[in-house]
DRENMAR-905974 format. One record per residue (C-alpha): residue number from 1; z, y, x; residue in three letters. Coordinates in steps of 0.001 Angstrom, whole numbers, plus 500000, padded with zeros to 6 digits. Example, Ala and Ser with C-alpha at 12.3 -4.5 7.8 and 13.67 -1.06 7.14 Angstrom:
2
<pt><k>1</k><up>507800</up><north>495500</north><east>512300</east><r>ALA</r></pt>
<pt><k>2</k><up>507140</up><north>498940</north><east>513670</east><r>SER</r></pt>
//
This chain:
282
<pt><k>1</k><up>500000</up><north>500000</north><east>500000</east><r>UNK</r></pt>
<pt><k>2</k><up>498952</up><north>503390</north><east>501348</east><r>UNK</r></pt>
<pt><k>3</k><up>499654</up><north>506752</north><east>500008</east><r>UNK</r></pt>
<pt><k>4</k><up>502078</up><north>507457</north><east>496954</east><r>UNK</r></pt>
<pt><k>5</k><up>503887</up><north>505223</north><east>494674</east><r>UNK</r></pt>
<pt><k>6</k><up>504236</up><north>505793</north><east>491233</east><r>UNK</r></pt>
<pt><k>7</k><up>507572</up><north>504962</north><east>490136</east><r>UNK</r></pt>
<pt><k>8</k><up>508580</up><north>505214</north><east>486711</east><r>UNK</r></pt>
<pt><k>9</k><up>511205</up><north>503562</north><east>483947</east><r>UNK</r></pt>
<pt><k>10</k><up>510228</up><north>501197</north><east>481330</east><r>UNK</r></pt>
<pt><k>11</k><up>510193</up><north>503954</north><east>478517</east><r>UNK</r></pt>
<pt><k>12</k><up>507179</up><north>504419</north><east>479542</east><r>UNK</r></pt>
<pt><k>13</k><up>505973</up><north>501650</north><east>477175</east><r>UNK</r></pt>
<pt><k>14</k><up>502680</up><north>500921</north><east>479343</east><r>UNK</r></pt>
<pt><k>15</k><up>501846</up><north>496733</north><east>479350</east><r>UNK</r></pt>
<pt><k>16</k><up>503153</up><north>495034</north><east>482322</east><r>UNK</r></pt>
<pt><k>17</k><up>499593</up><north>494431</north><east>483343</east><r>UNK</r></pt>
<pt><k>18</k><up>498146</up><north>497775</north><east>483006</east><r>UNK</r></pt>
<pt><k>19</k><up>501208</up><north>498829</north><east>485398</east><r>UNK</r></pt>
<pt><k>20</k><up>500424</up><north>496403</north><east>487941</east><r>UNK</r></pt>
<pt><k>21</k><up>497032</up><north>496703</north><east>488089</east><r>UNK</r></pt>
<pt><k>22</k><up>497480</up><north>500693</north><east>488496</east><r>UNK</r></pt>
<pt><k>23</k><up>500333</up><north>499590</north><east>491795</east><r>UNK</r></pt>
<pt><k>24</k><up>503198</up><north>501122</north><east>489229</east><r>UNK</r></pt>
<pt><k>25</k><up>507120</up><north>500097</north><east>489907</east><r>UNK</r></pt>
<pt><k>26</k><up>508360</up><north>500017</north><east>486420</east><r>UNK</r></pt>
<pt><k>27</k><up>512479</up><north>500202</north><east>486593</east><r>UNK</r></pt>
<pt><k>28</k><up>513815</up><north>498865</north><east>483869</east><r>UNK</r></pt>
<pt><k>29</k><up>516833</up><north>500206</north><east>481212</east><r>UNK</r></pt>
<pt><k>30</k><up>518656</up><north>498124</north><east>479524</east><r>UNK</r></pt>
<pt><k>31</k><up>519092</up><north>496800</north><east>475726</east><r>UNK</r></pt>
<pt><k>32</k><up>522145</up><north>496455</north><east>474271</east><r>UNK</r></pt>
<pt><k>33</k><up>522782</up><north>493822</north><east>470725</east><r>UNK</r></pt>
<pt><k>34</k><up>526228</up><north>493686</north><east>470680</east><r>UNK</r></pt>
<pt><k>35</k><up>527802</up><north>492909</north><east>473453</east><r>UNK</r></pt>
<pt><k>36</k><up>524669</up><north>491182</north><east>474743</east><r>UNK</r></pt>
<pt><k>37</k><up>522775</up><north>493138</north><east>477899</east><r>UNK</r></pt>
<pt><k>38</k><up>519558</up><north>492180</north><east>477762</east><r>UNK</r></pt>
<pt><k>39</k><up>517279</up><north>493818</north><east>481139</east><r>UNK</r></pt>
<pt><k>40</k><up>513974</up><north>495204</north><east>479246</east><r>UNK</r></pt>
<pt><k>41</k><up>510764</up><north>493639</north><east>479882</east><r>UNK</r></pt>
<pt><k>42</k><up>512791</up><north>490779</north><east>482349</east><r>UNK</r></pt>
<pt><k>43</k><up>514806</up><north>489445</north><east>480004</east><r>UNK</r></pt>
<pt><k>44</k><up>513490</up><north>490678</north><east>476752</east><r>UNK</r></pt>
<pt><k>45</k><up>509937</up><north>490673</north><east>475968</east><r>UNK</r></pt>
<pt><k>46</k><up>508530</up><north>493645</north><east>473001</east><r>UNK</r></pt>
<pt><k>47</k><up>508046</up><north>490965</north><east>470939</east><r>UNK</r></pt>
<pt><k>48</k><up>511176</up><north>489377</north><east>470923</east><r>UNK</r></pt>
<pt><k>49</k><up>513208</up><north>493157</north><east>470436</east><r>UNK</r></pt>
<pt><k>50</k><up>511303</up><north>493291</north><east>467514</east><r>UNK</r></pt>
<pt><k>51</k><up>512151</up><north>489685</north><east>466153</east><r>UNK</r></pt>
<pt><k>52</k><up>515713</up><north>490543</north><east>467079</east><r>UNK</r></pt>
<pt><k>53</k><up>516102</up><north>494243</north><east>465584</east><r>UNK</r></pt>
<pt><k>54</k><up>514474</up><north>493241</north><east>462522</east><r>UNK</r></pt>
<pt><k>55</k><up>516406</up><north>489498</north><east>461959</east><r>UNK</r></pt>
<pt><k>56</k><up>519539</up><north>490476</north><east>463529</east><r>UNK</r></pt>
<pt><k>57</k><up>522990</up><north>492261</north><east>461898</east><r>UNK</r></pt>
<pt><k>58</k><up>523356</up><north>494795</north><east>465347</east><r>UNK</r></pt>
<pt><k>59</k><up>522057</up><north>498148</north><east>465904</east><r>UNK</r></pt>
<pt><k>60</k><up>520660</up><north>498068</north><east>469445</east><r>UNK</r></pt>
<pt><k>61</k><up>521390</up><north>500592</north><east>471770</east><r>UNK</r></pt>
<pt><k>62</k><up>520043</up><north>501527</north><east>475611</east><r>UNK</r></pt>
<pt><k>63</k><up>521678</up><north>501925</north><east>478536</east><r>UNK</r></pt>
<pt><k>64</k><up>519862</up><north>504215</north><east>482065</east><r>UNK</r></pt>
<pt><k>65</k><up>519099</up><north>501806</north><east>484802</east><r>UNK</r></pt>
<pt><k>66</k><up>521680</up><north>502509</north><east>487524</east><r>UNK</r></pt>
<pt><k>67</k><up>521153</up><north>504615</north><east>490971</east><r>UNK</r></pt>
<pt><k>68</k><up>520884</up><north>501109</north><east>492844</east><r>UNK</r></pt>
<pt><k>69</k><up>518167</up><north>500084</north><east>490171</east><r>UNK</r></pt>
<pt><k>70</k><up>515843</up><north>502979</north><east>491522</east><r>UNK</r></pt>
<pt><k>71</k><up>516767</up><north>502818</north><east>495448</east><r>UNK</r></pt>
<pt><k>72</k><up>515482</up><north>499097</north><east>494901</east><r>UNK</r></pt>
<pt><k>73</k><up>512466</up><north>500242</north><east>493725</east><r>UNK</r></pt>
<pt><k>74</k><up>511761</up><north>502974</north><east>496341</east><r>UNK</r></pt>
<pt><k>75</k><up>512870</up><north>501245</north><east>499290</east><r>UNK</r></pt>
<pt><k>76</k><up>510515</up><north>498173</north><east>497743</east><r>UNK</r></pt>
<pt><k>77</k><up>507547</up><north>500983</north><east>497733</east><r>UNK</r></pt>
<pt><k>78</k><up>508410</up><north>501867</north><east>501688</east><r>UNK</r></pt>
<pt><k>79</k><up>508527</up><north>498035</north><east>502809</east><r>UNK</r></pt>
<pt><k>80</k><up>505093</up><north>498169</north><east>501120</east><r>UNK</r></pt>
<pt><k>81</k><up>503889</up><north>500550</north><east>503059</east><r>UNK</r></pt>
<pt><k>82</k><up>504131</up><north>503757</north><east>500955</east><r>UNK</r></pt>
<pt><k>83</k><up>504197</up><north>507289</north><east>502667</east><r>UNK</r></pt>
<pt><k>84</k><up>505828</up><north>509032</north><east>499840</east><r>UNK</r></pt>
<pt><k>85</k><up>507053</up><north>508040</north><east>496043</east><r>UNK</r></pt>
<pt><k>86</k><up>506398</up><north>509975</north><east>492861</east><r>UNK</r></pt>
<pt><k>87</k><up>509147</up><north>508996</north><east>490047</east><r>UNK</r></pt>
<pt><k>88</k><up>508303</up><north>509898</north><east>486772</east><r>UNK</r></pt>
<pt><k>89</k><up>511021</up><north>509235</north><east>484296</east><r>UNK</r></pt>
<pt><k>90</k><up>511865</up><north>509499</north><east>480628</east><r>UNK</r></pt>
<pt><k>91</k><up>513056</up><north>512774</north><east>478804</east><r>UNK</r></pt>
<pt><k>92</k><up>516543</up><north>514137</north><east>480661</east><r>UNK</r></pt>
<pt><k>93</k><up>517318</up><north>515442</north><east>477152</east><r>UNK</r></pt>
<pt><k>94</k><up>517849</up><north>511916</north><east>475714</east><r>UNK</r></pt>
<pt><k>95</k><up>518952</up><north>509818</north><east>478867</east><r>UNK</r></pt>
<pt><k>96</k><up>520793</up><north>510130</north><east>481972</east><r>UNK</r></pt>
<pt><k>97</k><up>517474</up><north>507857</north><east>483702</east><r>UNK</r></pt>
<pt><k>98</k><up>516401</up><north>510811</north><east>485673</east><r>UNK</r></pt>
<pt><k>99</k><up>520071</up><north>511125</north><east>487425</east><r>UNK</r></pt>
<pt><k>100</k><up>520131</up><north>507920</north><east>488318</east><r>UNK</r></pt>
<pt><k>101</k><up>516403</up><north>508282</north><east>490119</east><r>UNK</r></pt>
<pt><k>102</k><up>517489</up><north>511631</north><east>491260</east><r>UNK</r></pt>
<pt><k>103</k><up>521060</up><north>509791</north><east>493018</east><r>UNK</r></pt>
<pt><k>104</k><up>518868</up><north>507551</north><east>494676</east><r>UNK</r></pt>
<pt><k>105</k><up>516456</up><north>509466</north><east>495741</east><r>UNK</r></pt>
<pt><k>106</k><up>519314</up><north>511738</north><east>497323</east><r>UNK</r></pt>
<pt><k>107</k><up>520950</up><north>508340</north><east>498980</east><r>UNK</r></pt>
<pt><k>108</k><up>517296</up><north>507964</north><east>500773</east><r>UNK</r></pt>
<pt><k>109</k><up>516906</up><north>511547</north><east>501763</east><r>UNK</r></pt>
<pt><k>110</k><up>515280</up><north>511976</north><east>505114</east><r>UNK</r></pt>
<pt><k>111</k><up>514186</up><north>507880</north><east>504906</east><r>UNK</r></pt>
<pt><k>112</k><up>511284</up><north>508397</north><east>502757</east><r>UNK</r></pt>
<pt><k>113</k><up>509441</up><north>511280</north><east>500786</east><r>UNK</r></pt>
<pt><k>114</k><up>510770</up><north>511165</north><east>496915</east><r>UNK</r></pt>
<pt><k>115</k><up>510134</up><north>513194</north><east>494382</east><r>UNK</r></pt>
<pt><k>116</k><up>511647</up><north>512713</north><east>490769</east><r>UNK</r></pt>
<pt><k>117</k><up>509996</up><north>514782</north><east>488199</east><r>UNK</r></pt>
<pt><k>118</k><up>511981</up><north>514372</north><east>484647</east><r>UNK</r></pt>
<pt><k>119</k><up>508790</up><north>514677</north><east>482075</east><r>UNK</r></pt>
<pt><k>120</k><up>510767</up><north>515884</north><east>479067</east><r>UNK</r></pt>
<pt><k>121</k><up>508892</up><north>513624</north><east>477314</east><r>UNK</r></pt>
<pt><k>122</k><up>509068</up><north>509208</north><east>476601</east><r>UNK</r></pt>
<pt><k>123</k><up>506895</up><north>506156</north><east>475238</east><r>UNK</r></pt>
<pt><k>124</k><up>503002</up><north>506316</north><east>476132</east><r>UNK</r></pt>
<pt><k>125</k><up>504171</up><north>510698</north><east>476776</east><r>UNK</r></pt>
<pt><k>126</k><up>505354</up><north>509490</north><east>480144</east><r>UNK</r></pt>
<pt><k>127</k><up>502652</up><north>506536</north><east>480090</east><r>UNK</r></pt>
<pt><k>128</k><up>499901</up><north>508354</north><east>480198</east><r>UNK</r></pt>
<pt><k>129</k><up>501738</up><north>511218</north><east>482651</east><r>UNK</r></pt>
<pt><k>130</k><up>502052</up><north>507938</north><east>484915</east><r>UNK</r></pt>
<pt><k>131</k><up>498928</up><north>506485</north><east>484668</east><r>UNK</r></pt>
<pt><k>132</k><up>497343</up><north>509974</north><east>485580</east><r>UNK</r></pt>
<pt><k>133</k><up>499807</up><north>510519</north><east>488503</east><r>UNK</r></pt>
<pt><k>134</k><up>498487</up><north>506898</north><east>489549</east><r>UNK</r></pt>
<pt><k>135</k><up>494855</up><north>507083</north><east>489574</east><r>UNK</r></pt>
<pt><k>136</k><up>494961</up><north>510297</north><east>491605</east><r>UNK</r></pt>
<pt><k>137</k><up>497187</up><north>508490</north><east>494101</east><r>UNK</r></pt>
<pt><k>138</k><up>495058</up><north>506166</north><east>494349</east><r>UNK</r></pt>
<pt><k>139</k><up>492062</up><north>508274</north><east>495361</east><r>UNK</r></pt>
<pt><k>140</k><up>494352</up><north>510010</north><east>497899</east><r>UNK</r></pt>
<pt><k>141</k><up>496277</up><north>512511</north><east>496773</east><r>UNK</r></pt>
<pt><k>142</k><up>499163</up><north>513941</north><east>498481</east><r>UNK</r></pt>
<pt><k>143</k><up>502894</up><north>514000</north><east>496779</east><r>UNK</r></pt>
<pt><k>144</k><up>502765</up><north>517585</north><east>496278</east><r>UNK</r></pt>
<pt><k>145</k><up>499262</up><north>517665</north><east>494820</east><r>UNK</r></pt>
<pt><k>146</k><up>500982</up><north>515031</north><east>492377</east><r>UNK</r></pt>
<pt><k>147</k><up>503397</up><north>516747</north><east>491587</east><r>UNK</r></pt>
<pt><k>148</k><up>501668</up><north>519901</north><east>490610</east><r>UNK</r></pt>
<pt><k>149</k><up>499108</up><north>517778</north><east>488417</east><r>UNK</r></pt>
<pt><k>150</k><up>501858</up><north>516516</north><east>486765</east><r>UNK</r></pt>
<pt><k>151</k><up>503474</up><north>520018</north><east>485717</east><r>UNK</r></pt>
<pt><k>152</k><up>500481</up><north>520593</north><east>484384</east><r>UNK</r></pt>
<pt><k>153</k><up>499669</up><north>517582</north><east>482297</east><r>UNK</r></pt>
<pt><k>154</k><up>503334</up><north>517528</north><east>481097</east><r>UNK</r></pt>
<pt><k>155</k><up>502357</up><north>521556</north><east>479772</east><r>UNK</r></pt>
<pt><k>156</k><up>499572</up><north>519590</north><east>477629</east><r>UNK</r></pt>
<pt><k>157</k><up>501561</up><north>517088</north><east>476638</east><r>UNK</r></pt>
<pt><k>158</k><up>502552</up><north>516371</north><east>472767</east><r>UNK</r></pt>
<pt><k>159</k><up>504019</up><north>513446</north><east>470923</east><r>UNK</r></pt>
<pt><k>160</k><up>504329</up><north>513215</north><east>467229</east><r>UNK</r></pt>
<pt><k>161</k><up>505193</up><north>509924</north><east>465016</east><r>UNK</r></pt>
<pt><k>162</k><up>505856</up><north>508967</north><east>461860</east><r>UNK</r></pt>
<pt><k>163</k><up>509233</up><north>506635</north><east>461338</east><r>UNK</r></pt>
<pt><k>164</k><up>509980</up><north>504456</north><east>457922</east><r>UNK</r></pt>
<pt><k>165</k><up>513960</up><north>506278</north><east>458525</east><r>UNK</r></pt>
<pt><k>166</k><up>515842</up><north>508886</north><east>460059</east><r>UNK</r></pt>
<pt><k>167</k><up>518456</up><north>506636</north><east>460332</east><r>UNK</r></pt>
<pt><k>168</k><up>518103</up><north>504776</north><east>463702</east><r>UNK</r></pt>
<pt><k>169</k><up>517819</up><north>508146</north><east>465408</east><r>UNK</r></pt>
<pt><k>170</k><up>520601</up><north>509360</north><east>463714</east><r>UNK</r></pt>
<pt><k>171</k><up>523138</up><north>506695</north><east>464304</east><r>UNK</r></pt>
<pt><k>172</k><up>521785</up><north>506495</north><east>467966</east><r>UNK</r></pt>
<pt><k>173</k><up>522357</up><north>510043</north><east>468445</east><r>UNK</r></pt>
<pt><k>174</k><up>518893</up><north>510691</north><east>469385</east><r>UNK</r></pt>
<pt><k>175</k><up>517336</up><north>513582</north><east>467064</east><r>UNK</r></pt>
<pt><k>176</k><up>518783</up><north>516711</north><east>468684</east><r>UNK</r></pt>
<pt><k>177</k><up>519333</up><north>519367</north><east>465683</east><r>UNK</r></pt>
<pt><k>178</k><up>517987</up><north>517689</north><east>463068</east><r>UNK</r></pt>
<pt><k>179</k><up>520728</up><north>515381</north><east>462302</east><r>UNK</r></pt>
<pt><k>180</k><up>521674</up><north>517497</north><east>459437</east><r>UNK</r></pt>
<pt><k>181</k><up>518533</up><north>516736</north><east>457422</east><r>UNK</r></pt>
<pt><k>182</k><up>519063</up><north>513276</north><east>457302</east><r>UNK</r></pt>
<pt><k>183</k><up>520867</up><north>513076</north><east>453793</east><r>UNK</r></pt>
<pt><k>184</k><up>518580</up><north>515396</north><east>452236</east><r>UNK</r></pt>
<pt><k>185</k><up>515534</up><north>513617</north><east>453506</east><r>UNK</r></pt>
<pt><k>186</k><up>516146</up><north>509857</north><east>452156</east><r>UNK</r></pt>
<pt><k>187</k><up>513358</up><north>510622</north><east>449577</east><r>UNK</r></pt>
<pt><k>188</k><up>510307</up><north>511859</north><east>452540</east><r>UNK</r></pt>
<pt><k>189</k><up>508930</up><north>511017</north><east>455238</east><r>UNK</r></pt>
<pt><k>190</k><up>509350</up><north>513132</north><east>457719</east><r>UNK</r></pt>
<pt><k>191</k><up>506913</up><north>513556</north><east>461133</east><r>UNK</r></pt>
<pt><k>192</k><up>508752</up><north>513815</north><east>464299</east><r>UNK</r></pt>
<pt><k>193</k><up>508176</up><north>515284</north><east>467714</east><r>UNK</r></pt>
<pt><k>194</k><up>509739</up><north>515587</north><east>471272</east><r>UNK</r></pt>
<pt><k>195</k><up>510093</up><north>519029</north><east>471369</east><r>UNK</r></pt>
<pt><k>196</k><up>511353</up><north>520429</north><east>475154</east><r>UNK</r></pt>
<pt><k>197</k><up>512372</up><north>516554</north><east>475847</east><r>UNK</r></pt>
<pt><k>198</k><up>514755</up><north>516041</north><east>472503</east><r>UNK</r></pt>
<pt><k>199</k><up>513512</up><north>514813</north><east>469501</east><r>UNK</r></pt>
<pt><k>200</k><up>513257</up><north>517093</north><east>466524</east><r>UNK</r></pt>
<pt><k>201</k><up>511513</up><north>516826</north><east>463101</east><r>UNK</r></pt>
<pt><k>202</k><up>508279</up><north>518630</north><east>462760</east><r>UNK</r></pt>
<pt><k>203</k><up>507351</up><north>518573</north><east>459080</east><r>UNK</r></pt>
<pt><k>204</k><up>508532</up><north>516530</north><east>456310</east><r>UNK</r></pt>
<pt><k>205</k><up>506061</up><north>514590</north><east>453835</east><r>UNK</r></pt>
<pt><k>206</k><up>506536</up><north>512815</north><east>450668</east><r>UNK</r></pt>
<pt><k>207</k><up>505148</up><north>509610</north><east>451146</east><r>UNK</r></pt>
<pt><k>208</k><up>504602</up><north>507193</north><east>453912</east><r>UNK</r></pt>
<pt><k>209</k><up>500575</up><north>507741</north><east>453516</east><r>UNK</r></pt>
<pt><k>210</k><up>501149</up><north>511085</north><east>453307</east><r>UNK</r></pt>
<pt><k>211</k><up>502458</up><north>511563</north><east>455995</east><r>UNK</r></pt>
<pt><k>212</k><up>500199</up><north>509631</north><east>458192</east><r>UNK</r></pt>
<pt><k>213</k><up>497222</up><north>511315</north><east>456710</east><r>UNK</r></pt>
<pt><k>214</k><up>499350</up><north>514570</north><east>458277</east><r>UNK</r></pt>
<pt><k>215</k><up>499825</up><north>512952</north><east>461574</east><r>UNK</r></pt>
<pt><k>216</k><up>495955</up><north>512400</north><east>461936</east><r>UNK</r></pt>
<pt><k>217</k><up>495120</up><north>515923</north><east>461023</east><r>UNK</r></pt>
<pt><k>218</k><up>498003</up><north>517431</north><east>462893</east><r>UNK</r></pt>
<pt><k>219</k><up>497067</up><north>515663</north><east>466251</east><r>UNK</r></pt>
<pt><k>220</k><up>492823</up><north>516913</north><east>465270</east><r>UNK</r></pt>
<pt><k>221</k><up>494200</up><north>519853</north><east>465756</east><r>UNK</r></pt>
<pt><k>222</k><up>495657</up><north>519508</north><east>469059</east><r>UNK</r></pt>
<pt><k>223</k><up>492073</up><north>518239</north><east>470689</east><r>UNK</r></pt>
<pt><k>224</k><up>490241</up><north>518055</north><east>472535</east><r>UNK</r></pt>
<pt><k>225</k><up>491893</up><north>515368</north><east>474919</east><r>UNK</r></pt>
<pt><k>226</k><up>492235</up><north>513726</north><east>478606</east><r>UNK</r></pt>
<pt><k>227</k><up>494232</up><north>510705</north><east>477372</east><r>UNK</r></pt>
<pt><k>228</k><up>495429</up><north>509640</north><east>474146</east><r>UNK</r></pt>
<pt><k>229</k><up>497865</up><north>507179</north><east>473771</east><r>UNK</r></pt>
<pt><k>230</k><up>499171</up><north>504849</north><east>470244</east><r>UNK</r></pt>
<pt><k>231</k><up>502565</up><north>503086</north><east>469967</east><r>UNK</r></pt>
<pt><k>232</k><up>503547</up><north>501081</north><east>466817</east><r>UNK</r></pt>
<pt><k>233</k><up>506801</up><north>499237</north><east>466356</east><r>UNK</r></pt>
<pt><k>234</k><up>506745</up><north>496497</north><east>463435</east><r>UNK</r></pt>
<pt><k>235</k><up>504251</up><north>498439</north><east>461540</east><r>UNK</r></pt>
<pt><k>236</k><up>502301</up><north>496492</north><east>458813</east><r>UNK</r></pt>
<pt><k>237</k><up>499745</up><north>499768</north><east>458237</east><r>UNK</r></pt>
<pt><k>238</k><up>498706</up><north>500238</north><east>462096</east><r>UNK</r></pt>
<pt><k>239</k><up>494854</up><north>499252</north><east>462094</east><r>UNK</r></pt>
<pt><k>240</k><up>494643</up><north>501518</north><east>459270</east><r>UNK</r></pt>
<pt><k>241</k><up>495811</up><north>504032</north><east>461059</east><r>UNK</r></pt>
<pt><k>242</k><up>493953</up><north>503367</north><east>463932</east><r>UNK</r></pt>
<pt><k>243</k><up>490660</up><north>503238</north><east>461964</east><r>UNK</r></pt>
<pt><k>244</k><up>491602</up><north>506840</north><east>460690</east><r>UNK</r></pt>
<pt><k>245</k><up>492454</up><north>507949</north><east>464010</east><r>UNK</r></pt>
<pt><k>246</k><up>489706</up><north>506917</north><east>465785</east><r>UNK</r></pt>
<pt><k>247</k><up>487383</up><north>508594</north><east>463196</east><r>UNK</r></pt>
<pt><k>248</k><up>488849</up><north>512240</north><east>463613</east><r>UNK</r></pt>
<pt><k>249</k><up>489212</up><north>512026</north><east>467277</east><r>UNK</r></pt>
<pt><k>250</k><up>486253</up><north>510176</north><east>468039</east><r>UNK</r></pt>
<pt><k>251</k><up>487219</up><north>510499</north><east>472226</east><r>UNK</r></pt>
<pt><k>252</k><up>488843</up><north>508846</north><east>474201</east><r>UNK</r></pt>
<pt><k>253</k><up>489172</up><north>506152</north><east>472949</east><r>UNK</r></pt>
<pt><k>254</k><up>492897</up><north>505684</north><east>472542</east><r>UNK</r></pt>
<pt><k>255</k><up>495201</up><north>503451</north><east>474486</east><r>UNK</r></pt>
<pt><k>256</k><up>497321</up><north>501459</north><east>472220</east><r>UNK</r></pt>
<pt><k>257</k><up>500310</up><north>499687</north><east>472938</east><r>UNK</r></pt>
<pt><k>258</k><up>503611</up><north>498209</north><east>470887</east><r>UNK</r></pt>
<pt><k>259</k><up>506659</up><north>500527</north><east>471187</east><r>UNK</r></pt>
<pt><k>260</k><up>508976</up><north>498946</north><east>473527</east><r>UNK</r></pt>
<pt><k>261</k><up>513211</up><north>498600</north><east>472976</east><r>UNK</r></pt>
<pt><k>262</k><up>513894</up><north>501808</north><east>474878</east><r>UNK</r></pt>
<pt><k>263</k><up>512330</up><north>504205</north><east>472308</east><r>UNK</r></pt>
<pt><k>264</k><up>512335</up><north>501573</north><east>469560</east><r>UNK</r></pt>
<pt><k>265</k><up>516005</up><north>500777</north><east>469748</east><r>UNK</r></pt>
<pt><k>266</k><up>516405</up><north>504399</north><east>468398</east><r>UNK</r></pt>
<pt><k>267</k><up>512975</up><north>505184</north><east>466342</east><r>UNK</r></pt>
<pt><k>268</k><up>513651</up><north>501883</north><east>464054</east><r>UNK</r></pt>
<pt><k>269</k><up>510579</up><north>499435</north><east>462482</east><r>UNK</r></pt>
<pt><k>270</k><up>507749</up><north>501213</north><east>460713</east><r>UNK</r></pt>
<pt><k>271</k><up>507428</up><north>503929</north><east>463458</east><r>UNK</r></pt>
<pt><k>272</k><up>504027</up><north>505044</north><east>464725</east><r>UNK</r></pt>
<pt><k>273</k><up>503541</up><north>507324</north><east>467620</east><r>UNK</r></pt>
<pt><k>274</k><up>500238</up><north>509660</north><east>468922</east><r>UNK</r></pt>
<pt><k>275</k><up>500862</up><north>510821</north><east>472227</east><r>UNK</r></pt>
<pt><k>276</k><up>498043</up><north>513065</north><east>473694</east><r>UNK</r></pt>
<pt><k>277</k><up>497320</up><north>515059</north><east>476734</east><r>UNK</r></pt>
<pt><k>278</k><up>494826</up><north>517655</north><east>475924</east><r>UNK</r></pt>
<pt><k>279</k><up>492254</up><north>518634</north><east>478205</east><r>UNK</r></pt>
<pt><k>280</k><up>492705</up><north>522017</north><east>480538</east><r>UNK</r></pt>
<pt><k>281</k><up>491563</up><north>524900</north><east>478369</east><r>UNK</r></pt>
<pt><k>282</k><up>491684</up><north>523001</north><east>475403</east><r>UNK</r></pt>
//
């Protein structure tokens, strides 16, 4: 390996495959049923979360990887021959991920070249930050020309979804200052959006199709696009979707993936997520 590592966490919700072919160390959080730790993507699959979350009588929760988690993976990238490491991690505003990369980073000061860069932003947000940040080292870039790309993709960067409750983000204490909607909104359903890394609602809609029909139009309207990125998390109306997607925003086409445990511990079942980068100038 020559050049920068991408580092990231595994909020990032990109495939295990699409991470290693792009030379991506993927630190994992951890998933919490109970009093059951289960190590994301080692020791529980997407799948089985989902099996679990929607069978089981426990609210997940997450936990950050630990300090030693993310020295592991950048002394890893340095016995691979790395020159530098670029750590891109989930939102600071809803996890205390980035301090752990940041610790280690600081315990391997003058060893190896780190940067941490928290992206105020999580699922296929962060994903598509990552796989940007990846191709470019690949082609040779240098950690601070990675960096700076990166400030300015996060500047373009939006994620909005739709989620079948409030509830799992309000029990999980993830929806910054709109926990006080939640009783008043058990009839809609609302559209929600990490807004400067916490998650906030955007609108509220009446009805489930409703308010997909708003999510298509409302990302339309964002275009046009670098990347564009689909999560779903035990969604029954996804292809739909997708097929109404895809027909407003013809380009790129859109890289879709299943929302993993660390966002979908918190977003619930039904939840379907856009995240975009839009183009520069835009």
């Amino acid at each position: 390996m020559a050049g920068v590592c991408v580092v990231t966490d595994s909020a990032c919700d990109l495939q295990p495959e699409t991470a290693a072919a792009h030379g991506i160390r993927v630190v994992p959080l951890t998933i919490r049923f109970g009093d059951e730790e289960l190590v994301d993507q080692r020791e529980l699959s997407t799948s089985a979360f989902w099996q679990r979350l929607l069978a089981g009588p426990h609210l997940p929760s997450t936990a950050a990887p630990s300090p030693g988690a993310f020295r592991e993976a950048f002394e890893a990238a340095g016995q691979d021959g790395a020159e530098g490491v670029l750590c891109l991690t989930l939102s600071g505003g809803v996890s205390a991920t980035y301090q752990s990369a940041c610790a280690a980073a600081q315990d391997l000061a003058g060893e190896l070249p780190i940067e941490v860069v928290d992206t105020r932003t999580l699922t296929l947000g962060l994903g598509l930050l990552v796989l940007g940040a990846a191709e470019q080292a690949a082609a040779g870039a240098s950690l601070p020309d990675l960096v700076q790309a990166v400030r300015s993709r996060m500047a373009r960067t939006a994620v909005l979804g739709v989620v079948g409750t409030l509830d799992h983000l309000r029990r999980g204490g993830r929806i910054g200052g709109a926990a006080h909607l939640v009783g008043s909104v058990l009839a809609i359903k609302p559209i929600i959006e990490v807004r400067d890394g916490v998650v906030e609602v955007e609108s509220k809609q009446r009805t489930r199709s409703r308010a997909l029909a708003y999510l298509v139009e409302k990302v339309a309207s964002l275009g046009p696009f670098e990347r564009i990125g689909v999560v779903e998390g035990a969604v029954e109306d996804a292809e739909a979707f997708l097929e109404r997607l895809r027909a407003a925003v013809p380009e790129p086409e859109p890289l879709v993936a299943p929302l993993g445990p660390v966002v979908g511990a918190h977003a619930g079942p039904g939840t379907i997520g856009v995240c975009v980068v839009r183009r520069t100038g835009g």
